[in-house]
C-alpha positions as CSV (number, residue, x, y, z in Angstrom):
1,X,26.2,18.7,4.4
2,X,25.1,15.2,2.6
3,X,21.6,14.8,1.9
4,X,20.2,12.0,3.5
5,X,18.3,10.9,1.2
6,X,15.5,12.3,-1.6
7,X,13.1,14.1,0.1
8,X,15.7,15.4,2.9
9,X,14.6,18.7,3.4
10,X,10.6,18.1,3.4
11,X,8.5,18.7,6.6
12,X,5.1,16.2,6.6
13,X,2.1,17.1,9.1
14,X,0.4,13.5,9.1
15,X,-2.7,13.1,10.7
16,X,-3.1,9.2,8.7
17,X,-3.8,6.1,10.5
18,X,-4.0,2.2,9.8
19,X,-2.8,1.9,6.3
20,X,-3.4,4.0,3.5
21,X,-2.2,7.5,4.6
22,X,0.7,5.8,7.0
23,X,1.6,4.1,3.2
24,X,2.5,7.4,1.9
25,X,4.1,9.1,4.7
26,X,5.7,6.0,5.6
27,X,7.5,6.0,2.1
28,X,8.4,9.8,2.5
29,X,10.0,9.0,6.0
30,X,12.6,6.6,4.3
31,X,13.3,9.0,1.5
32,X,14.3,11.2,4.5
33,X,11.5,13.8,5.0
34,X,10.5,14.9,8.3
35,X,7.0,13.4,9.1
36,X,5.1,14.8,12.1
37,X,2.6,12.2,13.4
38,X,-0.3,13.5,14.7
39,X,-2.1,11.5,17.0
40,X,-5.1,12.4,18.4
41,X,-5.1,12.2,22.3
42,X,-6.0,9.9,23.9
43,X,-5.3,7.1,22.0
44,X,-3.4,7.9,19.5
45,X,-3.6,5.5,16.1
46,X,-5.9,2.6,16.0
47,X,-3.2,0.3,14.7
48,X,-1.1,0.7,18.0
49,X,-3.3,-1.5,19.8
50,X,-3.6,-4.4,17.3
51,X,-1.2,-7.6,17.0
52,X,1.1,-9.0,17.0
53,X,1.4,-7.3,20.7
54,X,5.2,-7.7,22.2
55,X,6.3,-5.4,25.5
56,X,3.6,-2.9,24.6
57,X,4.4,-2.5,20.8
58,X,2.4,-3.4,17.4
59,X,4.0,-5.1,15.2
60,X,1.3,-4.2,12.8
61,X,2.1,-0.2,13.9
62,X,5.7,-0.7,13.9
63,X,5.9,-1.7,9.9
64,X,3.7,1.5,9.2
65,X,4.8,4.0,11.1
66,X,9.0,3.4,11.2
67,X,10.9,7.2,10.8
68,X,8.2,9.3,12.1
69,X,7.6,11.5,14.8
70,X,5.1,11.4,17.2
71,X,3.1,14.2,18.4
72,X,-0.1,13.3,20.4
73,X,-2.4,16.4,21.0
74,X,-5.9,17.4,21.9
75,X,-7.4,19.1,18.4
76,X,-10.2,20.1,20.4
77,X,-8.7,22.2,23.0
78,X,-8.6,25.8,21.7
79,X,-4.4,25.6,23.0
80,X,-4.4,22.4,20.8
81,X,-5.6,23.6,17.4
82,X,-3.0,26.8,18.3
83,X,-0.6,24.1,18.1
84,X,-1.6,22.9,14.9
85,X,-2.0,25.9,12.8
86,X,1.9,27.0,14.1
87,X,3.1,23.8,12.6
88,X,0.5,23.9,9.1
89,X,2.9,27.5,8.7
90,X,6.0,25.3,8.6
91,X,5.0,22.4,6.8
92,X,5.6,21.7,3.5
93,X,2.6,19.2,3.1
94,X,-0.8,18.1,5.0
95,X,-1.8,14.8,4.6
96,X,-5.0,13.2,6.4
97,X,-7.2,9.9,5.7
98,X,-10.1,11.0,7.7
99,X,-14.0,10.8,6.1
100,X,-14.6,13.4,3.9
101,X,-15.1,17.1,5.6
102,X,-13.8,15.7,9.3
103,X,-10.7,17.3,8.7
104,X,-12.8,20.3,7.6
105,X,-15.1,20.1,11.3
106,X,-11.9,19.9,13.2
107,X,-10.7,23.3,11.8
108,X,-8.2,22.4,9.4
109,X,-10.2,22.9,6.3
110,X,-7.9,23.7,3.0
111,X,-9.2,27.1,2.9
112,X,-7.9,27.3,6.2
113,X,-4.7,25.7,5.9
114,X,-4.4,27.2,2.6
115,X,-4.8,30.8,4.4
116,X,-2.3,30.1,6.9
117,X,0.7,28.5,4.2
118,X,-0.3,29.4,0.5
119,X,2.1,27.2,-0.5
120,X,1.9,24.2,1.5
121,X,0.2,20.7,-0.5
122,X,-2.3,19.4,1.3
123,X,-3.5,15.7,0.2
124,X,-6.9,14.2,1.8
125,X,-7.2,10.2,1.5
126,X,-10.4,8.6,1.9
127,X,-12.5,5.4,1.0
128,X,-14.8,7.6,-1.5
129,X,-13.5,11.1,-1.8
130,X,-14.0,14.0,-1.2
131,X,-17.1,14.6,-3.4
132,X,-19.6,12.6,-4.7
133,X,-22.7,10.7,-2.9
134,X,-21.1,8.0,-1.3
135,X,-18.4,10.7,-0.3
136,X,-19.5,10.5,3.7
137,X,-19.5,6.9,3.5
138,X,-16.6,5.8,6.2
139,X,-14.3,3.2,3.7
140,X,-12.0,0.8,4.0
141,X,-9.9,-1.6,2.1
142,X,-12.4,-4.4,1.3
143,X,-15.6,-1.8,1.4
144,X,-13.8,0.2,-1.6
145,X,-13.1,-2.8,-3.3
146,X,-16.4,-4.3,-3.1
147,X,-17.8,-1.0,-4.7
148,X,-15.0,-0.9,-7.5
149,X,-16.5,-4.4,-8.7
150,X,-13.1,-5.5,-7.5
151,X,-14.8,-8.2,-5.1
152,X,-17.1,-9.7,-7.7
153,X,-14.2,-10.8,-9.7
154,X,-12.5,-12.4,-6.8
155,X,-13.6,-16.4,-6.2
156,X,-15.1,-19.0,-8.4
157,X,-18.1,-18.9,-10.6
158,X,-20.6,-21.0,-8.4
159,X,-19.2,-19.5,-5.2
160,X,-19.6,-16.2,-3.8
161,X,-17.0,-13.5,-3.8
162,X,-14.3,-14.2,-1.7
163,X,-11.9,-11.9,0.8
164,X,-8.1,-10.8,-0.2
165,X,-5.7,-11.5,2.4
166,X,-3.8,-8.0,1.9
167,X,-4.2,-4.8,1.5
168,X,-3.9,-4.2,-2.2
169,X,-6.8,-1.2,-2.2
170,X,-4.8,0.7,0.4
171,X,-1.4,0.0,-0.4
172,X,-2.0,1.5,-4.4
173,X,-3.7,4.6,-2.4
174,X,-1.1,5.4,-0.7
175,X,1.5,5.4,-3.6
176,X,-0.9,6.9,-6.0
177,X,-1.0,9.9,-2.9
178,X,2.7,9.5,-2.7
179,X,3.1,10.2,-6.8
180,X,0.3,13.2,-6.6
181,X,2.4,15.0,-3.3
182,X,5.4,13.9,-5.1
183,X,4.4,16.4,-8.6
184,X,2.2,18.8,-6.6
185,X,5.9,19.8,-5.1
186,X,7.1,19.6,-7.9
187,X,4.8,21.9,-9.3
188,X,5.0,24.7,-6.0
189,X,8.8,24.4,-6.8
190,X,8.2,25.8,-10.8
191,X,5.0,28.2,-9.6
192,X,5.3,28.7,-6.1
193,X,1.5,27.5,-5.3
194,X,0.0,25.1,-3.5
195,X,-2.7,23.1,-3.8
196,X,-5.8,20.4,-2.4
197,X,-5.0,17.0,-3.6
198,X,-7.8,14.2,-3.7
199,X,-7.4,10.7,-3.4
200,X,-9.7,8.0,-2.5
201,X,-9.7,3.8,-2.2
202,X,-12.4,3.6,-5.0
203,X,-10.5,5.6,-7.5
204,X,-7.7,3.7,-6.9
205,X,-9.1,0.4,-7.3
206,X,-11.2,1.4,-10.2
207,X,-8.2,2.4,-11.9
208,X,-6.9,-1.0,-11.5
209,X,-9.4,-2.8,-13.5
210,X,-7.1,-3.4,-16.9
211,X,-9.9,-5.0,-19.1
212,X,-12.9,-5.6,-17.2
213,X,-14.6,-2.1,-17.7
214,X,-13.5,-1.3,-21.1
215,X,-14.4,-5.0,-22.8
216,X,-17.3,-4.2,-21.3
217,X,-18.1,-1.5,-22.9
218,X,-16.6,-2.2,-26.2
219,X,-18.6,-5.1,-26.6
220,X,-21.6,-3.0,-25.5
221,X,-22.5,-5.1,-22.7
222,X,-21.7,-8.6,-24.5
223,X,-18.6,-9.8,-22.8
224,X,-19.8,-9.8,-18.9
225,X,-16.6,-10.0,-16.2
226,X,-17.0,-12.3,-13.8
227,X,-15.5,-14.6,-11.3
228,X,-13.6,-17.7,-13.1
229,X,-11.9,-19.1,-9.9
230,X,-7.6,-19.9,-10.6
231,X,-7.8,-18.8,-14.3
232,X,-8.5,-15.2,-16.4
233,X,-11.7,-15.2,-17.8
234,X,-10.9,-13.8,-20.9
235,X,-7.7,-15.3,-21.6
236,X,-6.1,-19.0,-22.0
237,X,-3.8,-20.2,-20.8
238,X,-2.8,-17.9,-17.7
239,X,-3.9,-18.8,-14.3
240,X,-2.9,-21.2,-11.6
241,X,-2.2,-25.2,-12.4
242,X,-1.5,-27.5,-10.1
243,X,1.7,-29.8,-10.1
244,X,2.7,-33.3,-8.4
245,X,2.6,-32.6,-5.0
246,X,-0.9,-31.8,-2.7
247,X,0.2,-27.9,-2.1
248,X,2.1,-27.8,-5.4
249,X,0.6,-24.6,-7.8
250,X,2.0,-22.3,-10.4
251,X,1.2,-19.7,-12.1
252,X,1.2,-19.4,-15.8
253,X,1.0,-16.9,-18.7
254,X,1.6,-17.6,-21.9
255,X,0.7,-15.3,-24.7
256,X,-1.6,-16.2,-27.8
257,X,1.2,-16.1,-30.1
258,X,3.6,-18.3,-28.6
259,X,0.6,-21.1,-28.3
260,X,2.2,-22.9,-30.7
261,X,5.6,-22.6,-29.3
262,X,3.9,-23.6,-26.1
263,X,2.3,-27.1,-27.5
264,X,5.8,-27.7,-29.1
265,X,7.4,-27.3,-25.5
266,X,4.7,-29.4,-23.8
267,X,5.6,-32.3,-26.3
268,X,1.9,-31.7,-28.2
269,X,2.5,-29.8,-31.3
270,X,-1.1,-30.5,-32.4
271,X,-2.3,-29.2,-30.4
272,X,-1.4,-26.0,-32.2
273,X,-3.3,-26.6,-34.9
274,X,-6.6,-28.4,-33.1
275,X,-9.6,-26.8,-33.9
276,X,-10.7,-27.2,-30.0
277,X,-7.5,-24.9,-29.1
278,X,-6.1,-23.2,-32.0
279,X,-7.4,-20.0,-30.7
280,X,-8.1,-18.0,-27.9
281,X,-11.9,-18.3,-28.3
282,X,-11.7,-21.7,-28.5
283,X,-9.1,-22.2,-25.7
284,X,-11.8,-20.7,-23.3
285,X,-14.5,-22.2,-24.8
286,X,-12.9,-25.5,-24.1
287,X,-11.4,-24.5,-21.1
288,X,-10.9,-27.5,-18.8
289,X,-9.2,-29.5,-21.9
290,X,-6.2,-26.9,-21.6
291,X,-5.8,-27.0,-18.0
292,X,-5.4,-30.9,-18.0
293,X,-3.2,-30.6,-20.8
294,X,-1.0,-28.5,-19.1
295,X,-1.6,-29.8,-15.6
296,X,-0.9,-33.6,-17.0
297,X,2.4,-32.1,-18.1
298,X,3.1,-30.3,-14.7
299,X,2.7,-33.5,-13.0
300,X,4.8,-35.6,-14.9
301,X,7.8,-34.0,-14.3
302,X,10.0,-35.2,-11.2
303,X,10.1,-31.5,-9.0
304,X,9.7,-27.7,-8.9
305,X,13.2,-27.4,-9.7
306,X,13.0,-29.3,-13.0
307,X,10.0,-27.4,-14.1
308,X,11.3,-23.6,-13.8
309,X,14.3,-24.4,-15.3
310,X,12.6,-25.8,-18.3
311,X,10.7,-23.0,-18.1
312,X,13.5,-20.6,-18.0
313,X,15.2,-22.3,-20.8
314,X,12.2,-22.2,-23.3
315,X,11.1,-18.3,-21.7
316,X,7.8,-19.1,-20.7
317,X,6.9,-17.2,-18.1
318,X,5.6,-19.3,-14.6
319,X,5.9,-18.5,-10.9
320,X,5.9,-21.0,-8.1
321,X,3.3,-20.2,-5.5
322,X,4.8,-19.5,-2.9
323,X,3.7,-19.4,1.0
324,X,4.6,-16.0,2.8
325,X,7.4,-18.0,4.5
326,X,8.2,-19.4,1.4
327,X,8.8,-15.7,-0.1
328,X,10.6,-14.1,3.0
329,X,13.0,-16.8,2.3
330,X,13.8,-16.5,-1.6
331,X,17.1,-15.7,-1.9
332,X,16.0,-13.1,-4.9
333,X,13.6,-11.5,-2.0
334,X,16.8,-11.7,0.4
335,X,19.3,-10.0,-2.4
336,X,16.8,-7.3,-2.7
337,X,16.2,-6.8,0.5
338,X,12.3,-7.0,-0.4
339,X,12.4,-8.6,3.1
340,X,14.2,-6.8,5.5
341,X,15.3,-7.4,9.3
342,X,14.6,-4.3,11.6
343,X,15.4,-3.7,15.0
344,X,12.7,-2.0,17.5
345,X,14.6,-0.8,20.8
346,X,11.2,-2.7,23.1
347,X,9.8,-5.3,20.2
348,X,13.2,-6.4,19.0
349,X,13.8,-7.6,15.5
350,X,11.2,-8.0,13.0
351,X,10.9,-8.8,9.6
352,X,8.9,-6.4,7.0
353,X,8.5,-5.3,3.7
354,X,11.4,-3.9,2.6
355,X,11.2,-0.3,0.9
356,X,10.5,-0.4,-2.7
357,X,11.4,2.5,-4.5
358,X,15.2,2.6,-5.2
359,X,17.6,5.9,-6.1
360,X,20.9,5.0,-7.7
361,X,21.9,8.1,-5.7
362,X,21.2,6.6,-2.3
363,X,21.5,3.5,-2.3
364,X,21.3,2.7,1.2
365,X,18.2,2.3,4.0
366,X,17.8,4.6,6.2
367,X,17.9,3.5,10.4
368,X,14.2,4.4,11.1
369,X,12.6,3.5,14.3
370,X,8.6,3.9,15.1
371,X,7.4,6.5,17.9
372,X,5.8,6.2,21.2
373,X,2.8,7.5,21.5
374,X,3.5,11.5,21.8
375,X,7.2,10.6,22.1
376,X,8.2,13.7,20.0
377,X,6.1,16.3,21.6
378,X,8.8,18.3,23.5
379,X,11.1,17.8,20.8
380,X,9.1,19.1,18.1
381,X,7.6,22.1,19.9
382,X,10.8,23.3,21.5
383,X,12.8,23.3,18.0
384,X,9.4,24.3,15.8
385,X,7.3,26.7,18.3
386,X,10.3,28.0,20.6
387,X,7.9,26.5,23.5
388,X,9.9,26.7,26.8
389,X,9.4,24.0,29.5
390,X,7.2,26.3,31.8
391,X,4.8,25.9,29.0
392,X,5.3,22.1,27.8
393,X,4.6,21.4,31.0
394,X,1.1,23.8,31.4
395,X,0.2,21.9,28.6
396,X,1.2,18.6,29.5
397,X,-1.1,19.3,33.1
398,X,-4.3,21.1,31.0
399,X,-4.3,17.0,28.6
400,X,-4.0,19.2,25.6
401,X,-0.4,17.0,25.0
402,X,-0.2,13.3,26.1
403,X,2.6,10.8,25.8
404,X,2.9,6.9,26.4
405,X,6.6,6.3,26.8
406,X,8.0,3.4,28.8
407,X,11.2,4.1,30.6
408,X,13.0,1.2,28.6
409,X,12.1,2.8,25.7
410,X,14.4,5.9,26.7
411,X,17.4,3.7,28.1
């Protein structure tokens, strides 16, 4: 039988909601691994209920949650947790984004889980981890990033920090607890032994910092990061400049050895060689001379079109900033399929992220569509536990299993 894709094969108990958690399960469900939902009754996840809202669905749960199975049960009924620890015995990994030691007060600790499947991975997400004195703290996105010192770099100098329109903290969480299942397996497969992976918003973010933390300490406090608004504040030129038209930007990075190069091509070669520019010191130190330089060029020239391909002749590198519409409709994003159409049986089609790890082995997407709320329930506990319908149904009555779904959804 033909594998469907790379992780064919793997069975994922995933008590994650909203983003981070949903990230990395989400990227296992369209490398083909099984992913068990669990939603905790009655509601189920958060994101179901924000919008975009169309015949009952999420668009925002829709884009996180495509390929996986639903179950919606009651962790608090004893029947419930029964439920639970039959499938942690015939999972290959755990994954949960609750607050440090909630899994733990629900009765899933990993000395538990551990106890019941020695070999199973078990990976907990959170904003701060799982030790540590802000450990409890309940995190998100923008609260991690704030903490990290990512926030204070974000806005201009005079201005106060200023609010990121995605979800870089919790996207990078999610594939850095993607990569650490991904070689925990890896490991169980060569020893046999499982393990508690860690992984928190704060770490991640922290880890993103490329020069901030360690100019800071190399200069022993000297060179202070801070907020410089559209450009780098440690190195010139690269940042955004503004061209002809009102919402006309790019962005621009041009390395200190080609500087030269780079006056030559913007018709200034002495610049070059002026003492006000020459290097990067004084490049920053005369900072707004070097964005009108380059901004006078930008605006001379008659389009967008005229500038990248100058551009791309000389190899500079610059990017057009684009809208989000402007993006979806790139034909490189298109080719890619970095953008991709989906279908959803009640929302219809939508557009999302495409998926963006690639196999040469499969190259094809797989058809994944998001569950109803405890829409696998039967399913999964007929073919997992051996639960007869006598039973489902006991359970069903007693509110230990609950399910939300519409009878259009099962046309």
């Amino acid at each position: 039988m033909k594998t469907a894709h790379v992780m064919d094969g793997y069975r994922i108990l995933d008590f994650t909601q909203v983003v981070a958690g949903p990230t990395a399960t989400r990227l296992m469900a369209e490398m083909g691994a099984e992913v068990i939902k669990v939603e905790l009754a009655p509601l189920g996840d958060m994101t179901r209920y924000l919008p975009i809202q169309k015949n009952g669905r999420s668009s925002y749960f829709l884009q996180q949650n495509r390929g996986k199975k639903s179950l919606c049960v009651n962790p608090k009924k004893p029947a419930g947790m029964k439920i639970l620890e039959s499938l942690v015995r015939r999972c290959d990994v755990l994954i949960e984004n609750f607050a440090a030691g909630v899994i733990g007060r629900m009765g899933l600790s990993y000395e538990h889980v551990s106890a019941l499947n020695p070999g199973i991975v078990m990976c907990s997400i959170s904003g701060f981890g799982q030790t540590g004195p802000l450990s409890t703290k309940p995190g998100y996105d923008f609260i991690a990033a704030a903490y990290a010192g990512v926030l204070d770099l974000i806005g201009y100098a005079d201005g106060p920090p200023l609010f990121p329109q995605l979800a870089i903290g919790d996207g990078t969480t999610g594939v850095h607890a993607l990569a650490a299942i991904s070689t925990a397996l890896l490991y169980r497969a060569r020893t046999g032994e499982g393990q508690h992976i860690d992984i928190s918003l704060i770490d991640s973010y922290f880890h993103q910092h490329e020069i901030a933390v360690q100019a800071y300490s190399a200069s022993d406090g000297a060179f202070m990061p801070k907020r410089s608004g559209a450009h780098h504040f440690m190195l010139h030129p690269l940042g955004i400049y503004k061209g002809r038209a009102d919402d006309e930007y790019y962005a621009l990075v041009i390395p200190p050895m080609r500087w030269q190069e780079f006056c030559d091509f913007l018709e200034r070669p002495e610049y070059g060689s002026d003492p006000r520019f020459a290097t990067n010191d004084a490049r920053m130190a005369n900072h707004q001379g070097v964005v009108d330089f380059i901004e006078q060029w930008l605006q001379r020239q008659p389009g967008r079109d005229v500038i990248l391909e100058k551009f791309e002749t000389a190899r500079f590198a610059i990017g057009p900033v684009l809208s989000v519409p402007d993006a979806m409709r790139h034909p490189h994003f298109m080719e890619r399929r970095v953008v991709r159409t989906v279908q959803d049986r009640c929302f219809g089609a939508i557009e999302i992220p495409g998926m963006p790890l690639r196999f040469s082995a499969f190259p094809d997407e797989l058809t994944l569509e998001a569950p109803y709320l405890g829409e696998h329930n039967r399913e999964l506990l007929t073919e997992l536990l051996g639960m007869s319908r006598k039973e489902l149904d006991g359970l069903e009555a007693a509110q230990v299993l609950q399910s939300k779904v519409p009878e259009l959804a099962m046309d």
